[in-house]
C-alpha positions as CSV (number, residue, x, y, z in Angstrom):
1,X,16.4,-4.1,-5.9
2,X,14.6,-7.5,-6.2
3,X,12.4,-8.6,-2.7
4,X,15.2,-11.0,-1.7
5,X,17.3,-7.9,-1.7
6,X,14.9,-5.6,0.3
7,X,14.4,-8.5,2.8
8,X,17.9,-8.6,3.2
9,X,18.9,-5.3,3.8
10,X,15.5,-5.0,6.3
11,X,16.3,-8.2,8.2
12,X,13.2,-10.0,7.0
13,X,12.3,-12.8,4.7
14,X,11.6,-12.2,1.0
15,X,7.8,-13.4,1.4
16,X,7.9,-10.8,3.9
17,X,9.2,-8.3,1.8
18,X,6.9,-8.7,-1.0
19,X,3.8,-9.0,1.2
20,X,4.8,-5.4,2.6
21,X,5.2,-4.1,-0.5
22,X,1.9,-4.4,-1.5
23,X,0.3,-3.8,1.2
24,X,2.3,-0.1,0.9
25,X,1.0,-0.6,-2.9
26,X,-2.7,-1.3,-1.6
27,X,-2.6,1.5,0.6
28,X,-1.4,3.9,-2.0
29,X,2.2,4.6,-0.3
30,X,4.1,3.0,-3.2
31,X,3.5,2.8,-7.2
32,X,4.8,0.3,-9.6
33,X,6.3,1.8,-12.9
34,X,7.8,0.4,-15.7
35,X,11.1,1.5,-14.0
36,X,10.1,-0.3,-10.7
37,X,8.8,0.7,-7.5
38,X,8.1,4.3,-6.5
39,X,7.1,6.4,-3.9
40,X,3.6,7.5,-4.4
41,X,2.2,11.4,-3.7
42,X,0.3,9.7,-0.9
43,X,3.6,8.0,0.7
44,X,6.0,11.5,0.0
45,X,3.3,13.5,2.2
46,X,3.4,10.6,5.1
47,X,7.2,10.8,5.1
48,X,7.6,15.0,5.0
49,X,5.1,14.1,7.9
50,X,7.2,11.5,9.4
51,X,10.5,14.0,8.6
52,X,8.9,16.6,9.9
53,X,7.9,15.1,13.4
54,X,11.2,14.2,14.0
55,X,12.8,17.6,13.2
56,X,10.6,18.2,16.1
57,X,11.0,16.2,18.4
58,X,15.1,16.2,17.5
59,X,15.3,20.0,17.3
60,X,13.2,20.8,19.3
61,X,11.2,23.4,17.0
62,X,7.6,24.4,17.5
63,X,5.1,23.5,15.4
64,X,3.3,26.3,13.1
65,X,0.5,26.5,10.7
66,X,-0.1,29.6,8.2
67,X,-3.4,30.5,6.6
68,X,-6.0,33.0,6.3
69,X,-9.5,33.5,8.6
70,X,-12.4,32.0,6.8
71,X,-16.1,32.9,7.5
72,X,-17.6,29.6,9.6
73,X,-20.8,28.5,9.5
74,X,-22.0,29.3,13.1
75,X,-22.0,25.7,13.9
76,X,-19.2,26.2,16.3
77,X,-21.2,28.8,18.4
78,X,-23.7,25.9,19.6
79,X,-21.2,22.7,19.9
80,X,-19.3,25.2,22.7
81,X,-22.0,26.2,24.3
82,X,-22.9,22.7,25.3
83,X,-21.9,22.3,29.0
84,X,-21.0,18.6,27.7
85,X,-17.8,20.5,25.8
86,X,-17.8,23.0,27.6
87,X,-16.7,21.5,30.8
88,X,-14.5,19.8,29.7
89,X,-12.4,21.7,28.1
90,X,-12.1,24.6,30.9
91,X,-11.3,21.3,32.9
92,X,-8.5,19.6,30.6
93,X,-7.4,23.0,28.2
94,X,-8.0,25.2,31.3
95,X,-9.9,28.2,29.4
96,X,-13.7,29.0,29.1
97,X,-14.4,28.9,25.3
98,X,-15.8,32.1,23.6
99,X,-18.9,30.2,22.1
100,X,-17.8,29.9,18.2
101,X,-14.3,28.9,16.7
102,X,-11.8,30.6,14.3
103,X,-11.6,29.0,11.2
104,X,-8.6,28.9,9.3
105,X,-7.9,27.5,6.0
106,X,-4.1,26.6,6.0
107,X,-1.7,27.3,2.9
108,X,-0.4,24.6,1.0
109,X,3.1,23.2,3.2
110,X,0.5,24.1,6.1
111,X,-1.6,21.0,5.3
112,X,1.5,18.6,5.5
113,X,1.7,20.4,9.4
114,X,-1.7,19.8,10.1
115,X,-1.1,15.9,9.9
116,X,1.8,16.1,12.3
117,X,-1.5,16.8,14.5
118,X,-2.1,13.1,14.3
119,X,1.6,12.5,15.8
120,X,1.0,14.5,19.2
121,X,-0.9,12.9,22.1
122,X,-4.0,15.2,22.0
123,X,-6.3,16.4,24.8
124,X,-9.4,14.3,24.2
125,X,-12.9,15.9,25.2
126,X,-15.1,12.9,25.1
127,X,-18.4,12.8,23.8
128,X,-21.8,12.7,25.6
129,X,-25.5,12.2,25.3
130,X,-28.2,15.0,25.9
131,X,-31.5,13.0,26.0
132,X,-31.5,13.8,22.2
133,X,-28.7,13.5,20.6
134,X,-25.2,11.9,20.7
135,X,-22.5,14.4,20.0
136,X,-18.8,13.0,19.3
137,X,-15.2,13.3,20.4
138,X,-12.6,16.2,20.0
139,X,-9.1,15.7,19.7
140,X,-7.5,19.4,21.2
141,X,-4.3,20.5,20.6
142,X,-2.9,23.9,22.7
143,X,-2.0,26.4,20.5
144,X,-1.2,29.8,20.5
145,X,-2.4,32.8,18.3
146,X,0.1,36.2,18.4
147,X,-0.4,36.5,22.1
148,X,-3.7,34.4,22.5
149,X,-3.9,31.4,24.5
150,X,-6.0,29.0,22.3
151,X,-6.3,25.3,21.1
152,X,-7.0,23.8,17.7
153,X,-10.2,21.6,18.0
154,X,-11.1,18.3,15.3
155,X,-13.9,16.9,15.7
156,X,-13.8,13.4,15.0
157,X,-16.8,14.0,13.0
158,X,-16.4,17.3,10.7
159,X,-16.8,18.8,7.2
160,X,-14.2,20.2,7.3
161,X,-11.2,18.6,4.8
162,X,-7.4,18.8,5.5
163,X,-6.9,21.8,4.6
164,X,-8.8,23.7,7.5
165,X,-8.8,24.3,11.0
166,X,-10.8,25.6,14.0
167,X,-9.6,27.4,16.3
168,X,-11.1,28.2,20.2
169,X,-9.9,30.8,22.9
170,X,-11.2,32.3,25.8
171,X,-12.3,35.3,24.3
172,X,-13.0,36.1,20.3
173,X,-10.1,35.7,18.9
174,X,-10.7,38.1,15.6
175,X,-11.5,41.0,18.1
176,X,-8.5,39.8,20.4
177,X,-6.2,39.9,17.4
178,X,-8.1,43.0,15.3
179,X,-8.5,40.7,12.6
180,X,-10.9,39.8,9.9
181,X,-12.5,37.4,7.0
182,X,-9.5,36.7,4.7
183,X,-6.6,38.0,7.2
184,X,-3.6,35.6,7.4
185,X,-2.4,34.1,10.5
186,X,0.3,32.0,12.3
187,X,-1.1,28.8,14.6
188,X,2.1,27.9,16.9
189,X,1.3,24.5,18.6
């Protein structure tokens, strides 16, 4: 299809057109071949995203998550033991954490999942000063675990790439479930 084409079919102008286009091209959504225009890696995962979403919302299915318990780093321990987090999320998740969250790194059509994440209005636990230090936002996300109560945490500021997630319950969730390091789970959100 030529831009005139596309603008037509869209209900925009042709100028219109083509400045989209590469903007999608500039933000790695769309590729240009020798046989035209196609749809990038980047752009197929932000439409099974897109897809997905509305499966959801349409069908009315839940959404779920699969990987396997990785050992953390213990940073989780002190960020929830800050009353700053803390009290928040008993106030807006309505649980007291157990100070230190379950990591899970998430199978392969799990990380397509994940950035449905970015679709749902989350429960945002603000960030705060302690004299010290500034400590930043979390975007939570209630979740359940078998028959746990939890929520997914992301920290605006992480290490963590797409391809993990941290969990947080009211209690320890590996002794709550009788699992360990390298066990596979199911996040339902």
């Amino acid at each position: 299809m030529t831009t005139s084409e596309i603008g037509a079919e869209t209900g925009m102008s042709q100028q219109n057109a083509s400045r989209r286009l590469a903007g999608m091209e500039r933000d790695g959504y769309i590729e240009r071949g020798k046989d035209g225009l196609m749809i990038s890696p980047k752009g197929v995962q932000e439409l099974a995203g897109v897809y997905s979403s509305l499966r959801l919302a349409f069908e009315g299915e839940r959404l779920q998550m699969r990987g396997k318990i990785m050992k953390g780093s213990g940073e989780g321990k002190y960020y929830l033991s800050l009353h700053g987090y803390r009290n928040q999320i008993k106030e807006k998740i309505g649980f007291d954490p157990f100070p230190g969250t379950l990591n899970v790194q998430l199978d392969g059509k799990s990380i397509a999942a994940r950035q449905q994440l970015r679709r749902m209005e989350p429960f945002v636990i603000s960030g705060f000063k302690d004299g010290e230090r500034t400590y930043g936002d979390l975007f939570a996300y209630k979740c359940r675990l078998g028959n746990l109560d939890c929520a997914i945490v992301i920290p605006l500021r992480t290490h963590h790439g797409a391809d993990v997630i941290e969990v947080i319950c009211a209690q320890d969730i590996k002794k709550g479930l009788g699992k360990k390091d390298g066990d596979r789970v199911l996040v339902v959100v």
